[in-house]
C-alpha positions as CSV (number, residue, x, y, z in Angstrom):
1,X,0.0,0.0,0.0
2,X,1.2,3.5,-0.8
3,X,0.9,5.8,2.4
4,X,2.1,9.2,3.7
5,X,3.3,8.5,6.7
6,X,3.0,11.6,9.3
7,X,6.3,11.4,11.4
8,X,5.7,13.6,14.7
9,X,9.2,14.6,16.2
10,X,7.8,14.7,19.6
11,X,4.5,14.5,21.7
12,X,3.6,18.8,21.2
13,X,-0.7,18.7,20.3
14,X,0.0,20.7,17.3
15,X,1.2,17.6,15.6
16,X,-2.0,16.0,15.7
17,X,-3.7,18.8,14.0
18,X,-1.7,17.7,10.4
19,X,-4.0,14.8,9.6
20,X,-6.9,17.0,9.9
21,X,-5.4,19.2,7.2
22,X,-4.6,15.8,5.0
23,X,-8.1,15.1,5.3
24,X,-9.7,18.6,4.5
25,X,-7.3,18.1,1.1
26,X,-8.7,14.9,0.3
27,X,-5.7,13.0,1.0
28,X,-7.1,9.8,3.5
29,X,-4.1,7.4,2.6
30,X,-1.9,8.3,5.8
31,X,-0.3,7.2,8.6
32,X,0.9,8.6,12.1
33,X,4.2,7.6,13.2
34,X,6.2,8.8,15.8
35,X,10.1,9.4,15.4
36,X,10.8,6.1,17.4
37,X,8.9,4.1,15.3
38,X,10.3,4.8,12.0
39,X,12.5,2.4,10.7
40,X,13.2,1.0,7.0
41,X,10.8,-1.5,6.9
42,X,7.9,1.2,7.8
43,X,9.2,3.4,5.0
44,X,8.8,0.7,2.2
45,X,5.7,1.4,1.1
46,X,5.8,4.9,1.9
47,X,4.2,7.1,-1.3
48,X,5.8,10.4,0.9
49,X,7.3,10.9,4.2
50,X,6.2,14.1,5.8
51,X,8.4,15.0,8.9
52,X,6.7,17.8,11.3
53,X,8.2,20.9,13.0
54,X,10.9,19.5,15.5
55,X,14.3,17.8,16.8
56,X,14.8,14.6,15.2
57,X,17.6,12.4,16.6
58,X,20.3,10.9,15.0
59,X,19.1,7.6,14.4
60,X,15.7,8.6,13.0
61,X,17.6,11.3,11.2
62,X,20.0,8.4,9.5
63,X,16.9,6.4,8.9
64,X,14.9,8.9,6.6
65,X,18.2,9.9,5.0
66,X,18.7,6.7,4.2
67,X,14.8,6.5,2.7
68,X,15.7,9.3,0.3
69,X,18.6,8.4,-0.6
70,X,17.1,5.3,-1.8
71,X,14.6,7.3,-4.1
72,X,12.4,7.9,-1.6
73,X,10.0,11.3,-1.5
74,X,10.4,13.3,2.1
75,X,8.5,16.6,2.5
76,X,10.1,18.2,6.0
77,X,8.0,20.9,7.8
78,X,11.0,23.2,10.1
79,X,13.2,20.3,10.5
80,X,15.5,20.3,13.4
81,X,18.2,18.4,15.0
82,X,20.0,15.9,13.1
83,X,17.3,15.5,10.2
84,X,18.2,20.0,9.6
85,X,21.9,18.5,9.3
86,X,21.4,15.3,7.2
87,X,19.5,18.0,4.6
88,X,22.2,20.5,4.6
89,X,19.4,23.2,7.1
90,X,21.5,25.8,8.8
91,X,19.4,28.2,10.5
92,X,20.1,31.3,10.8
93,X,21.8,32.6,14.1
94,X,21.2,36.0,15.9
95,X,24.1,37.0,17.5
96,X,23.7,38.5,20.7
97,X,25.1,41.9,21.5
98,X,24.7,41.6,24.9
99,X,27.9,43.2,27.0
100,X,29.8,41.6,29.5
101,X,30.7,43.3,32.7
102,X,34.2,41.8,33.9
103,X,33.7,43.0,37.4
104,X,30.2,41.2,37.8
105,X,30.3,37.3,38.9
106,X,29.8,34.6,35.9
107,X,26.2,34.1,36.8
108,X,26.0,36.8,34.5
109,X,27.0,35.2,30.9
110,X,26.1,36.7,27.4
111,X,22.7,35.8,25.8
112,X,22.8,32.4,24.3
113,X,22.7,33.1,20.1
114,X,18.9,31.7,19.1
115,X,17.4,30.4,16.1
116,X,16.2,33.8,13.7
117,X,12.6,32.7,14.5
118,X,10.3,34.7,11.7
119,X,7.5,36.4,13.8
120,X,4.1,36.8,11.6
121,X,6.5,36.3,8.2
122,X,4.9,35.8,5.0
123,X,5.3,33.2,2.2
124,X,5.9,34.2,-1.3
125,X,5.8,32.0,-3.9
126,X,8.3,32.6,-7.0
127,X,6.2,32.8,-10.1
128,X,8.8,30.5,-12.0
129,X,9.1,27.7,-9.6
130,X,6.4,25.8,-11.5
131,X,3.8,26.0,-8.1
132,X,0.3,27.8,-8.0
133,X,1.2,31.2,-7.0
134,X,-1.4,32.2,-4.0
135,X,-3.8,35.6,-4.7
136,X,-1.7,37.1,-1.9
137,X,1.9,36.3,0.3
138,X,0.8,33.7,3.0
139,X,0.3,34.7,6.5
140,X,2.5,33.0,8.7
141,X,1.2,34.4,12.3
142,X,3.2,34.7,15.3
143,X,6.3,32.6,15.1
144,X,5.9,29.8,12.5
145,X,8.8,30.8,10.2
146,X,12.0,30.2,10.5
147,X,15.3,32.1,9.1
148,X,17.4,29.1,7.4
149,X,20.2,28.5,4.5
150,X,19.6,25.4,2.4
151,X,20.9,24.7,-1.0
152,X,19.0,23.4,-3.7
153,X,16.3,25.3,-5.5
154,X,14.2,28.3,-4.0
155,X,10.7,27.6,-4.7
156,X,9.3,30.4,-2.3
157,X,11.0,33.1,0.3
158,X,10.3,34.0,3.7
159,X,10.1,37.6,4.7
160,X,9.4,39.3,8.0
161,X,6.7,41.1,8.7
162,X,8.9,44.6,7.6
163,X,9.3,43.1,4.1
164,X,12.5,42.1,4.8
165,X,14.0,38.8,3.1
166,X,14.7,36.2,6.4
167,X,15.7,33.2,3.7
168,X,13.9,30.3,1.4
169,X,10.7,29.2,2.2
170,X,10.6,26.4,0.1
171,X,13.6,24.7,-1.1
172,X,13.5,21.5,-3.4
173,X,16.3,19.6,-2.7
174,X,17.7,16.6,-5.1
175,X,20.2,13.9,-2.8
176,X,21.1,11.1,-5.0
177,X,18.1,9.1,-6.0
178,X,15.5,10.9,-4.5
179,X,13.7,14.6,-4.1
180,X,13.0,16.4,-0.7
181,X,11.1,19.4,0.0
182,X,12.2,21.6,3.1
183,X,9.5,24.0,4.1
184,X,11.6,26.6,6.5
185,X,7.9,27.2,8.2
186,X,5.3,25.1,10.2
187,X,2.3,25.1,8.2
188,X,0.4,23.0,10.4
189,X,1.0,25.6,13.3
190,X,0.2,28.4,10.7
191,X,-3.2,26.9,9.9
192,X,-4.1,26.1,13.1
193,X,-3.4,29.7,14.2
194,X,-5.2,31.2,11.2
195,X,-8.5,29.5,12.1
196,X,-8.5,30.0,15.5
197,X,-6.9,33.2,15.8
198,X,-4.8,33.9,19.2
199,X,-7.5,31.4,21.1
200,X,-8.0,34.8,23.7
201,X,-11.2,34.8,24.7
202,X,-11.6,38.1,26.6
203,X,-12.4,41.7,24.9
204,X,-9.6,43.9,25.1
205,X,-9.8,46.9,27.7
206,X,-10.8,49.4,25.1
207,X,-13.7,47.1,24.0
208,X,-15.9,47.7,27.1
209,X,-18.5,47.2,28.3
210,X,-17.2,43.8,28.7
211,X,-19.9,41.2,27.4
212,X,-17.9,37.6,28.7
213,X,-15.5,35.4,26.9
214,X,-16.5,34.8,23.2
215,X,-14.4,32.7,20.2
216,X,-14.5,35.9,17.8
217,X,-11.8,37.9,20.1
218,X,-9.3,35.7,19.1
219,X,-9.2,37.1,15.7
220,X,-8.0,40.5,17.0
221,X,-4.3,40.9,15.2
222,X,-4.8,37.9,13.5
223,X,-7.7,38.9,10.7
224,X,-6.1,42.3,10.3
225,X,-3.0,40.7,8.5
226,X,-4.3,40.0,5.5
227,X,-7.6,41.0,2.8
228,X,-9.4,39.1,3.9
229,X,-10.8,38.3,0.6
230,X,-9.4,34.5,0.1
231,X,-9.9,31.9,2.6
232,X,-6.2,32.1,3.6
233,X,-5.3,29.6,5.9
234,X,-7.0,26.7,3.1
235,X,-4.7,28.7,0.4
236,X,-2.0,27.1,2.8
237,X,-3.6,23.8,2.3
238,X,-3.8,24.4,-0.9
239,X,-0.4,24.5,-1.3
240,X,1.1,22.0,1.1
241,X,-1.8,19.4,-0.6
242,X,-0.2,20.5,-4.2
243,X,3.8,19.7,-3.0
244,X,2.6,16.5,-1.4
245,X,0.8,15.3,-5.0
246,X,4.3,16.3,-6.9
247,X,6.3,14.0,-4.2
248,X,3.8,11.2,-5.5
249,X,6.1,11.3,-9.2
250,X,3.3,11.1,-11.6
251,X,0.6,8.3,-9.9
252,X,-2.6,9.1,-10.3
253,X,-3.9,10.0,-7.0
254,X,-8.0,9.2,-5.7
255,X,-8.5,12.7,-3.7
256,X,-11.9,12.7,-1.0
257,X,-13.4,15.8,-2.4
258,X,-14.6,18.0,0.6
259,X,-18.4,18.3,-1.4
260,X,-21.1,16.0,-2.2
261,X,-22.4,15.3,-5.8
262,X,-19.1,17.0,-7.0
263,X,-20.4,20.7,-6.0
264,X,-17.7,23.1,-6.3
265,X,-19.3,25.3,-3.8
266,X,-22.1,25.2,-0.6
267,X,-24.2,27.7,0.6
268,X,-26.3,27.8,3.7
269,X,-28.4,30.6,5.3
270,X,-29.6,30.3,9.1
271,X,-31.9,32.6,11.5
272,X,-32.2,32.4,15.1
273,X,-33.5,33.1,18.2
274,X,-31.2,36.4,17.9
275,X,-35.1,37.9,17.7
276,X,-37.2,35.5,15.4
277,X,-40.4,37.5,14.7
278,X,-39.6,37.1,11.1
279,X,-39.2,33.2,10.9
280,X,-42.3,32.6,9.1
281,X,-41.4,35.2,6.3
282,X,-37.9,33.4,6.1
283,X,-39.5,30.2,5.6
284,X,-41.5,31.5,2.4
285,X,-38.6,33.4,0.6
286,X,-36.4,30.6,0.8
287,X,-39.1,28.4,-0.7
288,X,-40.0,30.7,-3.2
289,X,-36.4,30.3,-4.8
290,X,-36.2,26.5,-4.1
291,X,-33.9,27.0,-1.1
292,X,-33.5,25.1,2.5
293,X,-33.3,27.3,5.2
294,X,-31.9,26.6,9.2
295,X,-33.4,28.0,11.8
296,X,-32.2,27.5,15.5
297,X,-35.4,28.4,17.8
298,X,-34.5,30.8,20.5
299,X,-34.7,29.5,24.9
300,X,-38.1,30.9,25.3
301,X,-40.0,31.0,21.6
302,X,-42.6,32.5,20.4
303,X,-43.2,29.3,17.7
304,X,-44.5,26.5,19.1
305,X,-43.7,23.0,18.4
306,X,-46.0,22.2,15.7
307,X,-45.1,24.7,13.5
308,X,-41.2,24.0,14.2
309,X,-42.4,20.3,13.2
310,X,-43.9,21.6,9.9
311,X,-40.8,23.4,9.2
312,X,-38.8,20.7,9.1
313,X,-41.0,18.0,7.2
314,X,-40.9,21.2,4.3
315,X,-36.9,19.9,4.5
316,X,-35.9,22.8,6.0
317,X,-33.5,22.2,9.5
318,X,-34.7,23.0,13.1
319,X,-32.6,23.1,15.8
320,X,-32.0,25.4,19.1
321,X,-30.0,28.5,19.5
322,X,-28.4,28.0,23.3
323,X,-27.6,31.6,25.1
324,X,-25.6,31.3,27.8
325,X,-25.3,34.9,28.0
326,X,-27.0,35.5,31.6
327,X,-23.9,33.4,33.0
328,X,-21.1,35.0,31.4
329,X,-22.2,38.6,31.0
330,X,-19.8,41.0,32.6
331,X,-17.4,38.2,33.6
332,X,-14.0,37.2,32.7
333,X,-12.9,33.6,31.7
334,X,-11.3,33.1,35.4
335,X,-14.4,33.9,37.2
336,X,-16.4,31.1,35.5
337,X,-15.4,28.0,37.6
338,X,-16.9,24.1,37.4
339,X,-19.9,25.5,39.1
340,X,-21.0,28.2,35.9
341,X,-20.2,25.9,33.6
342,X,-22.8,22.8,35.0
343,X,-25.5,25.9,35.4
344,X,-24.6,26.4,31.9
345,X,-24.3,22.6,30.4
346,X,-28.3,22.0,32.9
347,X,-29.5,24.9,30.5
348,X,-28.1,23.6,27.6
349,X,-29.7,20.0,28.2
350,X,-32.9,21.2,29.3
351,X,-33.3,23.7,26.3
352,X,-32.7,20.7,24.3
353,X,-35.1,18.7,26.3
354,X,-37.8,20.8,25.6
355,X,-37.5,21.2,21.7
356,X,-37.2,17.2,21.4
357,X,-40.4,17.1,23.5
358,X,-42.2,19.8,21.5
359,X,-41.4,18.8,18.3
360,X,-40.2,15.0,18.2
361,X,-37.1,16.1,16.7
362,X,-33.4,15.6,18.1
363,X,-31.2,17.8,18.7
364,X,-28.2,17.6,16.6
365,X,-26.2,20.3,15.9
366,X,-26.9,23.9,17.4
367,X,-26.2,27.6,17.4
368,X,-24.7,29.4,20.0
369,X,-25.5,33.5,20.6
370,X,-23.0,35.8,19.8
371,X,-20.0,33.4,19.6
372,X,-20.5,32.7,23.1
373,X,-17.0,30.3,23.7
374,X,-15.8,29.6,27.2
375,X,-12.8,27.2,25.6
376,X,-12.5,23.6,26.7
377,X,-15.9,24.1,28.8
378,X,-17.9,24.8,26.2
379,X,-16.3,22.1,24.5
380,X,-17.0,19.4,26.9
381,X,-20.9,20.0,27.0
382,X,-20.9,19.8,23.4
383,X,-19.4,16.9,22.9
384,X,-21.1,15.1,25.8
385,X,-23.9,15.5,24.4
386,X,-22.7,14.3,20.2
387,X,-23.3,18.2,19.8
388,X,-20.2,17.8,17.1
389,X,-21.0,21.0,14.6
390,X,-22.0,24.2,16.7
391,X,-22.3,27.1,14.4
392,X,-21.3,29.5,16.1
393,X,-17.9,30.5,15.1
394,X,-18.2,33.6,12.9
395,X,-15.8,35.3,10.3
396,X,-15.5,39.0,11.1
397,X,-13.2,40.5,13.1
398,X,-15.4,42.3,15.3
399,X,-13.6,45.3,14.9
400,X,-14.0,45.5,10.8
401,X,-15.2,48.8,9.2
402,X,-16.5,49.6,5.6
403,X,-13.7,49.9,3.7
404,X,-11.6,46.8,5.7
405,X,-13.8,44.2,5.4
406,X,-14.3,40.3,3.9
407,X,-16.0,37.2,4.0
408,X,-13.1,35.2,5.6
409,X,-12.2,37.3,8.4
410,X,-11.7,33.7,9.9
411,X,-8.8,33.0,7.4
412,X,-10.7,29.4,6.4
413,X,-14.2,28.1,5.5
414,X,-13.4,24.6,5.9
415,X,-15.0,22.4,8.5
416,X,-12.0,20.9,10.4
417,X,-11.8,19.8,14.3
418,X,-11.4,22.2,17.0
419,X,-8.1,22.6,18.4
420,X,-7.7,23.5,22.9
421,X,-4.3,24.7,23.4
422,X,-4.6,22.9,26.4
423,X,-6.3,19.9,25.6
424,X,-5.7,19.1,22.0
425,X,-7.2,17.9,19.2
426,X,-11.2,17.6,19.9
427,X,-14.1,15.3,18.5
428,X,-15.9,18.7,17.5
429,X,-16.1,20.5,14.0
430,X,-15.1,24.2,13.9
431,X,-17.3,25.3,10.9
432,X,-17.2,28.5,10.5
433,X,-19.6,31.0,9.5
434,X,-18.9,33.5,6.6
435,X,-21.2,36.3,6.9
436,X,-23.6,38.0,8.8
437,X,-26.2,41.0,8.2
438,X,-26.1,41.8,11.8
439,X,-22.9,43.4,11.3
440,X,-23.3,44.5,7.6
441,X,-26.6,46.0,7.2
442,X,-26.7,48.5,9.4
443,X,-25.3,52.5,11.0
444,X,-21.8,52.6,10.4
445,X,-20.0,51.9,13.6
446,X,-17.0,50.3,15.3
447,X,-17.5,46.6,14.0
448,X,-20.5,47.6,11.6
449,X,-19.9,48.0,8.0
450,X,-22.5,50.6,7.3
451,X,-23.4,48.7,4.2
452,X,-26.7,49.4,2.7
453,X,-29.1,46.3,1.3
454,X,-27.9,46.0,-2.3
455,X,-24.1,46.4,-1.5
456,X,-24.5,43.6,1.1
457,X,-26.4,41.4,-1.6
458,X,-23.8,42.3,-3.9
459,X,-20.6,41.5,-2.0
460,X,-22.6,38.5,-0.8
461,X,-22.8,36.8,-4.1
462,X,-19.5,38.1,-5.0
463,X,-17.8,36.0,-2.2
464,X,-20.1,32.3,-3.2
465,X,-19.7,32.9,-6.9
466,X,-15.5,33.1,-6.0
467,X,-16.0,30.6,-4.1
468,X,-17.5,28.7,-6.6
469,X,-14.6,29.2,-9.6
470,X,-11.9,29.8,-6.8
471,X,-11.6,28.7,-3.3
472,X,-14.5,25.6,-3.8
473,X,-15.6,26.2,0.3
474,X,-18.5,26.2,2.0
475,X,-20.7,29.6,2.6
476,X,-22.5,29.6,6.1
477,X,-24.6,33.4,5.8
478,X,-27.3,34.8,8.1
479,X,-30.6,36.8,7.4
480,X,-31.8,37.2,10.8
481,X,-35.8,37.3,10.8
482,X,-36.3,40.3,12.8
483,X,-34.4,42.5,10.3
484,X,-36.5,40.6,7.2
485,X,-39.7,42.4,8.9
486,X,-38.3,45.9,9.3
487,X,-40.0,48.6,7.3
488,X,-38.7,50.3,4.7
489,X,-36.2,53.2,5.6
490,X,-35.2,51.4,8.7
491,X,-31.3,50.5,8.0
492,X,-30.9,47.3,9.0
493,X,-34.2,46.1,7.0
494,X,-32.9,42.7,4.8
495,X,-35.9,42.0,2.6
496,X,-34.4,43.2,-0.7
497,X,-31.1,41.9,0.1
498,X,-32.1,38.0,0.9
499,X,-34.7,38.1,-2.5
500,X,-31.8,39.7,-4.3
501,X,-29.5,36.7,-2.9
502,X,-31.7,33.9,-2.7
503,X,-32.7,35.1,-6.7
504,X,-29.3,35.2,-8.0
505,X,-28.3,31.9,-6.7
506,X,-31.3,30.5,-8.0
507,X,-30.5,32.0,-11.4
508,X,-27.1,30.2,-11.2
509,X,-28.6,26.8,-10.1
510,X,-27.0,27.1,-6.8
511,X,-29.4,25.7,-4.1
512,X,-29.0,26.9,-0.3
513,X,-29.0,23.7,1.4
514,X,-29.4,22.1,5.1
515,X,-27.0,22.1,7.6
516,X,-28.0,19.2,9.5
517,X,-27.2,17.4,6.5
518,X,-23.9,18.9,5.8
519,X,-23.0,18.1,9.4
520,X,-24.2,14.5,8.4
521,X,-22.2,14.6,5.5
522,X,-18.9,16.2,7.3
523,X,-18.7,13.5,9.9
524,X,-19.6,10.6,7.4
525,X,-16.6,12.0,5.3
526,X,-14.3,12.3,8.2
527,X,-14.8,8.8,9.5
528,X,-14.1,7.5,5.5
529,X,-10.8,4.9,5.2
530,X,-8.9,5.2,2.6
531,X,-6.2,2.5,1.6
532,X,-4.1,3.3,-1.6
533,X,-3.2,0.2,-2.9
534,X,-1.6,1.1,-6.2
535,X,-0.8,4.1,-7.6
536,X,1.0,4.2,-11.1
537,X,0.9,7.2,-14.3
538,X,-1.8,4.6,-15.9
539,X,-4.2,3.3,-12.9
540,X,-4.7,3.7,-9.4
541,X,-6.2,1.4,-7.1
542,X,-8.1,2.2,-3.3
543,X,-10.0,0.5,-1.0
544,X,-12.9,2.8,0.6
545,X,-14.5,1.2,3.8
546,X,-17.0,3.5,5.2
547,X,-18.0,4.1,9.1
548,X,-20.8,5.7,8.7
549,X,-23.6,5.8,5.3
550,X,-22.2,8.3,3.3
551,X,-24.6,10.0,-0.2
552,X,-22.8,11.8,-2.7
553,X,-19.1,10.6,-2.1
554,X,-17.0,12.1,-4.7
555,X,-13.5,11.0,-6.0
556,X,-10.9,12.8,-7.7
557,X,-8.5,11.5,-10.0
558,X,-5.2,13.7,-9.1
559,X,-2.5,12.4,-12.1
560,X,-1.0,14.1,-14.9
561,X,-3.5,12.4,-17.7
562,X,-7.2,12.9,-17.5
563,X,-9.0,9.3,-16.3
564,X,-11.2,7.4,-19.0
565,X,-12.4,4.4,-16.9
566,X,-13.7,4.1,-13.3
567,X,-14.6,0.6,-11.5
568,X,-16.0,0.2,-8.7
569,X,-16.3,-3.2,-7.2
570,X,-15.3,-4.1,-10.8
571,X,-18.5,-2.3,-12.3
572,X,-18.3,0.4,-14.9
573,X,-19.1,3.9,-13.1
574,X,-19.8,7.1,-15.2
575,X,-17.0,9.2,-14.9
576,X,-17.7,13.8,-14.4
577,X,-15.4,16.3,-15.8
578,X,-14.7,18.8,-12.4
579,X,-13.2,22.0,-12.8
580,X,-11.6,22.4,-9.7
581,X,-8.7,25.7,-8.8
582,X,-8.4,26.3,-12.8
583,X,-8.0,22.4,-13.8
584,X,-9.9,19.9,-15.2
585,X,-10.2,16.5,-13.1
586,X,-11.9,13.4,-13.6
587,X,-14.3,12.5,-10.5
588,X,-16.8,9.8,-9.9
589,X,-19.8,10.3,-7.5
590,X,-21.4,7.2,-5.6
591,X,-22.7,6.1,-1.8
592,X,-21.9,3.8,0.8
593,X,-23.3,2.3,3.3
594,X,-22.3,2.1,6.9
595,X,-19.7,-0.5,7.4
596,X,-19.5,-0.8,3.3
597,X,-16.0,-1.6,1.9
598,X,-15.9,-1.0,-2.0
599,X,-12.7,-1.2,-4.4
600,X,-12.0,1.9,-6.5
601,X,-10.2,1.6,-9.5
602,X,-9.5,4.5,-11.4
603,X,-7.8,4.5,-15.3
604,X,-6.0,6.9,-17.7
């Protein structure tokens, strides 16, 4: 079997946030190894090794030297220790300028010299190095760069965040047999910290009155970096996934697209409890273009659960909108101890009590008020209770203005696990959410765009029909019912600006869909297995054994020649033409059921 095998230097969480950037690229056919366990025979079958950001030793180093060598593929992320030496790394030294006083004791010794670490550096690709040059120089926040010298060829710089050139970025690196690329920054770490920001939860000082911890104040100095017009941090997957296919020398790769029934692009609206008067009217619109619509039903409604049930048998998706606002109002994250956050998890559970008992519907994924986000806490209610897609993560910096302003705020749109500093990697999807009238439509203000109802249409159907020929992510946008009812004059009224949306998707045949099925369709994808048992310039072969029933699966064929035939269990399948970032790819779209293992066979 052909693998990439994940080698983590050392037991830092970060490292188990790289398999959930495999998977968001489509690439299932991996392995996790740590340094200790790699050894020649583990590397035989290896399609890549990818080495994360760390000290490797010397015999781990020998070993993967060894593997190359050999005409092996390696791609190293930072590497350190012996591996930096066995590649012919050198990282740039500061040297301290610290002075000496003779006539003080030795305690007092010079500054050690330190690695030129590259705080909040950017990546820029070289137009001639044969890669996809990114829309803009990737953000590397906070220290994820690192100044090195390599030989071999430049692919991309580094620079600091004065412009200023701190080395190679990317270097492609030839040793006898086979081909190495040396990344001189953590990409992993730079994703992670592009999607959730600085993880501080508390409003700055100047932000008062303060309203408790919330998820969105960890994009403060991180969503300022950059346009926020791309999705930056998947740009970075983008790119990592497109060095990883190269090290595969010409096999044709089967790639998990992120989308049912080959879409290149999903849209969702919601409303909530955030004042729902004008649920009913939200219902109709979206119907009237062919469109699902969400709708999260606030503690205490005014729609009982009848008409919630009715809703939802139209195939729209009900769910709850929790506010745990009375408990964390006015408080910092210190104050809320074990005993807030049972008041807050009893709530929780009896809110979704109630709507199961209402409406005989379960509760599967929810909103939360006003990115409401007390970290690991939070977490732990949510996951207790298979809460595993909470959509409340939004993608403004809440301190945006008119003429600064984006849909991915939040540097990604893809639906990837949450990441706790403190306690890791967690069974919980971090999708976030795009755009928001609340904070569009509305007086000009600090965090308030000022945008009237046709610019906010327009820049909304801007961003999904980019999305659509560009960036291929999800959409998650919100017409809040109160402001669909407002009369005309009043600034934050939204009726023309959902009929102009909802009509120009429409138009394009892009349908606004369900985000209970989405979530379905997330998790069903994440628990997919994917075993690449052949991979050559002509055919590819996988096996596919699925956890969970999956609708709409859709496989790319990632090669250098377009694929004519595709077999599944040995049965002819009808092969699509996708045009996916500017290429043409062959793609096949099927089902499984839970528990189903299918052979794949793909052929140029």
């Amino acid at each position: 079997m052909k693998k990439i095998l994940v080698v983590k230097p050392d037991d830092n969480l970060e490292h188990d946030f790289a398999p959930e950037i495999l998977k968001a690229e489509g690439l299932f056919h991996y392995e996790v190894l740590s340094q200790t366990e790699v050894a020649p025979s583990r590397l035989t079958d290896a399609a890549v090794a990818l080495t994360l950001r760390g000290e490797y030793t010397r015999r781990a180093a020998a070993v993967l030297i060894d593997y190359l060598r050999d005409g092996g593929r390696l791609l190293a992320v930072m590497p350190g220790g012996d591996l930096a030496a066995g590649l012919g790394v050198k990282r740039r030294v500061v040297e301290s300028t610290q002075k000496v006083d003779p006539n003080k004791e030795a305690a007092s010794e010079p500054l050690a010299n330190e690695p030129d670490m590259v705080s909040d550096g950017r990546i820029v690709v070289h137009p001639a190095a044969g890669l996809t040059v990114p829309p803009e120089p990737l953000y590397c926040p906070q220290e994820t760069g690192l100044g090195v010298a390599s030989d071999g060829e430049e692919l991309a710089a580094l620079i600091d965040d004065l412009g200023k050139r701190s080395g190679p970025a990317i270097v492609r690196k030839r040793m006898e047999r086979g081909m190495a690329f040396v990344l001189a920054y953590d990409v992993v770490g730079a994703v992670l910290r592009l999607r959730h920001g600085t993880w501080a939860l508390e409003q700055q000082d100047r932000m008062l009155p303060l309203r408790g911890p919330r998820h969105i104040f960890g994009l403060i100095g991180i969503a300022e970096r950059h346009s926020r017009q791309y999705p930056l941090a998947d740009i970075h997957q983008d790119l990592l996934r497109e060095l990883l296919l190269d090290l595969h020398d010409g096999g044709i790769v089967p790639r998990v697209w992120h989308m049912p029934d080959a879409r290149r692009v999903a849209v969702f609206f919601k409303s909530d409890g955030c004042g729902e008067e004008g649920a009913p009217m939200g219902m109709e619109l979206a119907e009237q273009y062919g469109h699902k619509h969400n709708f999260f039903r606030a503690p205490v409604s005014r729609y009982e659960g009848k008409l919630i049930r009715k809703w939802q048998d139209r195939g729209h998706f009900m769910s709850i909108e929790v506010d745990i606002f009375p408990l964390t109002y006015n408080r910092l994250l210190d104050e809320l101890d074990d005993g807030v956050h049972e008041r807050i998890r009893g709530e929780m559970e009896a809110q979704a009590r109630r709507f199961t008992d209402e409406t005989g519907l379960a509760v599967t994924d929810i909103v939360i008020h006003g990115c409401q986000w007390t970290g690991a806490g939070t977490a732990s209610i949510l996951t207790d209770n298979d809460w595993r897609m909470p959509f409340h993560f939004c993608g403004h910096d809440p301190r945006m203005n008119r003429y600064d302003f984006g849909p991915f705020s939040l540097p990604s749109a893809m639906p990837m696990r949450y990441f706790d500093p403190g306690e890791g990697l967690l069974d919980l999807f971090l999708q976030p959410c795009t755009f928001d009238d609340s904070q569009s439509i509305t007086e000009p203000g600090v965090g308030t765009l000022g945008l009237d109802q046709v610019e906010y249409a327009e820049a909304a159907v801007r961003w999904v029909v980019d999305s659509r020929d560009h960036w291929h992510v999800p959409h998650i946008g919100t017409f809040h019912p109160c402001y669909l009812t407002r009369p005309k004059g009043d600034p934050r009224r939204t009726f023309e600006a959902a009929n102009i949306v909802y009509a120009s998707l429409a138009a394009m045949g892009i349908e606004t869909g369900s985000l209970q099925e989405w979530s379905r369709f997330v998790q069903a994808r994440d628990a997919l297995r994917v075993e690449l048992l052949s991979s050559g310039p002509d055919r590819a072969v996988a096996r596919l054994t699925a956890a969970e029933p999956i609708e709409g699966l859709t496989m790319i064929a990632e090669g250098p020649r377009e694929v004519s035939r595709v077999l599944l269990d040995g049965r002819e399948q009808s092969p699509v033409t996708l045009e996916v970032e500017g290429r043409r790819c062959s793609a096949v779209v099927f089902s499984l059921d839970r528990n189903q293992e299918a052979e794949l066979a793909m052929v140029a």
